[in-house]
C-alpha positions in Angstrom: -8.3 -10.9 -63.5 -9.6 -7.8 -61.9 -11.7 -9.9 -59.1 -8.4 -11.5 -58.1 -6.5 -8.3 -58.1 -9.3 -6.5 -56.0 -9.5 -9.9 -53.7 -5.3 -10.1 -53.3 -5.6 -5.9 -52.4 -8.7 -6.9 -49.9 -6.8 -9.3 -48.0 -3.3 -7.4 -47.8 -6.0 -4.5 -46.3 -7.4 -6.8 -44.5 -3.8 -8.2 -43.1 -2.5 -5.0 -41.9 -5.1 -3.7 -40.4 -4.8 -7.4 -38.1 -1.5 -6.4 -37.7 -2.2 -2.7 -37.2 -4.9 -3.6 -34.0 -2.5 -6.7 -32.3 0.3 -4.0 -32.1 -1.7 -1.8 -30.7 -3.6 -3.8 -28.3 -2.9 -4.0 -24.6 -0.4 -6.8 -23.6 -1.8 -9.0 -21.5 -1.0 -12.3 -19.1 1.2 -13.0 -15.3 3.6 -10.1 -14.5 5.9 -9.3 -11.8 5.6 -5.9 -9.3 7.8 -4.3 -7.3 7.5 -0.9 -5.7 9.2 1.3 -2.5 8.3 4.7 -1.2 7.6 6.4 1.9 4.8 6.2 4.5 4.5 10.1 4.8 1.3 10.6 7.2 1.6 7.5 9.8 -1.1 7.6 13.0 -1.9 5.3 15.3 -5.7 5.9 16.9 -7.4 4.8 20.3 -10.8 4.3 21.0 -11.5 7.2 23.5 -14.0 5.1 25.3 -11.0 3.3 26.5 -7.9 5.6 26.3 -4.9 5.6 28.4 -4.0 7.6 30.6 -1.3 8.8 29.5 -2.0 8.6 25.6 -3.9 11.2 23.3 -6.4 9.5 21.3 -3.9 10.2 18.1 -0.1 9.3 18.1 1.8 10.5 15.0 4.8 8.7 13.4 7.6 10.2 11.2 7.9 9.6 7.6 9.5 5.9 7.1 9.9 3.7 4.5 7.3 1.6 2.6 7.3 -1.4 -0.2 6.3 -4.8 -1.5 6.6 -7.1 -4.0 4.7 -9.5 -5.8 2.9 -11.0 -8.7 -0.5 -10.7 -10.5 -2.6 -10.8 -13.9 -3.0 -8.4 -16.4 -6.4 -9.2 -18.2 -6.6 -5.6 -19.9 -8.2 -3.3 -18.2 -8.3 -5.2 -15.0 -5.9 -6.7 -12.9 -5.9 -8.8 -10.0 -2.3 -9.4 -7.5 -1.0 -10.7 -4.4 1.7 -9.0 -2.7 4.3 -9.4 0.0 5.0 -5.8 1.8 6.9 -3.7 4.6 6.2 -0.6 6.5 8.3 1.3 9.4 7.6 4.0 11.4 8.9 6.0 14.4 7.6 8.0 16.8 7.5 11.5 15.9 8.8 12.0 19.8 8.3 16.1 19.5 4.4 16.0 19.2 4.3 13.9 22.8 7.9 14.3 24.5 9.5 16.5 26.8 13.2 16.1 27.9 11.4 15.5 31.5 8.5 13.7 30.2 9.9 11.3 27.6 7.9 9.1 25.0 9.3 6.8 22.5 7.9 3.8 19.9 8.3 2.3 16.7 5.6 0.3 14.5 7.0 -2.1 11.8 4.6 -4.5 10.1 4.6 -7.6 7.5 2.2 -7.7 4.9 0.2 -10.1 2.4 -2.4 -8.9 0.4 -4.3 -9.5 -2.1 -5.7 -6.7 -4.5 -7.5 -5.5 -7.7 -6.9 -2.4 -10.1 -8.7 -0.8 -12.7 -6.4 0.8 -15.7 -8.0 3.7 -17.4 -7.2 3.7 -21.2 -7.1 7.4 -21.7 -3.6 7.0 -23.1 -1.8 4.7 -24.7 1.1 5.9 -22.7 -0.1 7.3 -19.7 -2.4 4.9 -18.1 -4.1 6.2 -14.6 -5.4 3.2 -12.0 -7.4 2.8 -8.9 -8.1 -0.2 -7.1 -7.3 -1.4 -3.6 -7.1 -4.6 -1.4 -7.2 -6.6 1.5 -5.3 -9.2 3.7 -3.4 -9.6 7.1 -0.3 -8.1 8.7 1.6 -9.3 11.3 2.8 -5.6 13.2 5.4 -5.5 15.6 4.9 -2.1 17.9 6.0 -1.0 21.0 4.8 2.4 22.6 5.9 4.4 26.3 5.2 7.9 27.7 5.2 9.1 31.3 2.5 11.4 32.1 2.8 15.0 34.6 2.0 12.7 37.5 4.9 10.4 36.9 2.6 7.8 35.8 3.2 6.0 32.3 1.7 4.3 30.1 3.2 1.4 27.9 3.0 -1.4 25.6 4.8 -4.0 23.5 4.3 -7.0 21.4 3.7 -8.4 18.3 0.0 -9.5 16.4 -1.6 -10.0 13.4 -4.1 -7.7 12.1 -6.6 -7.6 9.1 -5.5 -4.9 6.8 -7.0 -3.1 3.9 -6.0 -0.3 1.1 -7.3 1.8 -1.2 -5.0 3.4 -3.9 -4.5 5.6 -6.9 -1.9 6.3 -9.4 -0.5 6.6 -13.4 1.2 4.3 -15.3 3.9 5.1 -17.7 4.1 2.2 -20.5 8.0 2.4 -20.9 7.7 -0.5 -23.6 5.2 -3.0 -24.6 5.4 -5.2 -21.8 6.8 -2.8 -19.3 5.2 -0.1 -16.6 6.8 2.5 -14.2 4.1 3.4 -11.9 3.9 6.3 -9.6 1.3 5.6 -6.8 -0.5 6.9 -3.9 -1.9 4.3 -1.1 -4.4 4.8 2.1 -4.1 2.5 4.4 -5.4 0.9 7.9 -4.8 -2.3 10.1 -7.0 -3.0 13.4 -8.3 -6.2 15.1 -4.7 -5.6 17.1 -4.3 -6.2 20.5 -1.3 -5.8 22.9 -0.2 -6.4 26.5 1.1 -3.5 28.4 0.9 -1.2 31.3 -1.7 1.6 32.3 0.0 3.6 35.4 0.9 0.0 36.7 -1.8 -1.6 36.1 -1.5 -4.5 33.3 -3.8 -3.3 30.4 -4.7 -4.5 26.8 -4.3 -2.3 23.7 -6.3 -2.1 20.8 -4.9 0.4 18.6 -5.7 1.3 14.7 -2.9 1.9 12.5 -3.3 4.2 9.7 -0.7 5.8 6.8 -0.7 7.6 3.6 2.1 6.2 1.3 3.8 7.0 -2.0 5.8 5.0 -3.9 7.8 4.5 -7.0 7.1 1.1 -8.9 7.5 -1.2 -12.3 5.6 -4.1 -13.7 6.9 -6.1 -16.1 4.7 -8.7 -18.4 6.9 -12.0 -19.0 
């Protein structure tokens, strides 16, 4: 009788403790993302072998508005995505404008990437990441500014690019299957090339776009 009674309180001990560790164990499987922001540092660089005339080797952009969306796997303490995302930028006109010397420009790009993440378990709440990714963006840009001579330099058109990003961030675990994130992102797009106009004379552009983003974001674990 007391082998059965010591076997029957083995197995109960033995039950919740299973119960115990799956309640506490990481949710895992396909979830959905979706996070917005602002692209707070925003540059576009030329190579100064080849500047133009009548651009510095560093144009700066105001703060504009960032986000994607997508879908991924959650495997633990990896996960791998593939995301759809936008950026938009202005021309901060003040760092290369005058009233009698006037600038102006825009960038606004399309994005598909694919990525990976790291999730640090050093709380079961607060859950940092790092990770990046890489894919293609298809940037639509246009950029003007007329030099002390008179003479301007210009551009406009559309191309795809090959993009890449690394990031860093904390996630909150709102509820078992649920994440508010708060992220930061560093990222750059080249292999661009656009037709314009060096003081009259028709010229290719080959600019690199870089930013520094932060957004706001939740996954959720279906």
């Amino acid at each position: 009788m007391t082998r059965i009674v010591l076997a029957g309180l083995a197995f109960a001990a033995a039950t919740l403790a299973t119960a115990a560790y799956a309640q506490d164990e990481p949710v895992r499987g396909i979830y959905g993302v979706a996070r917005a922001g602002a692209s707070v540092n925003s540059e576009q660089k030329f190579d100064v072998d080849n500047l133009p005339s009548q651009f510095d080797d560093k144009t700066k952009y105001k703060t504009g508005l960032t986000g994607e969306i997508g879908g991924g796997y959650d495997f633990g303490m990896f996960r791998v995505e593939q995301t759809i995302g936008y950026n938009s930028n202005s021309l901060n006109v003040k760092d290369v404008g005058t009233d009698n010397l006037p600038a102006s420009g825009r960038t606004r790009s399309y994005n598909v990437s694919v990525s990976g993440y790291v999730d640090i378990p050093l709380h079961t709440m607060f859950v940092p990441y790092v990770g990046g990714g890489i894919g293609a963006s298809r940037v639509d840009a246009n950029l003007s500014r007329v030099g002390t001579s008179g003479a301007s330099s210009s551009y406009a058109g559309k191309d795809w690019g090959m993009t890449w990003h690394a990031d860093a961030g904390l996630g909150i675990n709102v509820a078992p299957k649920t994440t508010l994130e708060i992220g930061g992102r560093y990222s750059q797009t080249s292999k661009l090339t656009f037709e314009g106009q060096d003081a009259g004379v028709a010229t290719s552009y080959e600019p690199k776009l870089r930013n520094i983003s932060g957004t706001l974001g939740i996954r959720h674990i279906f």
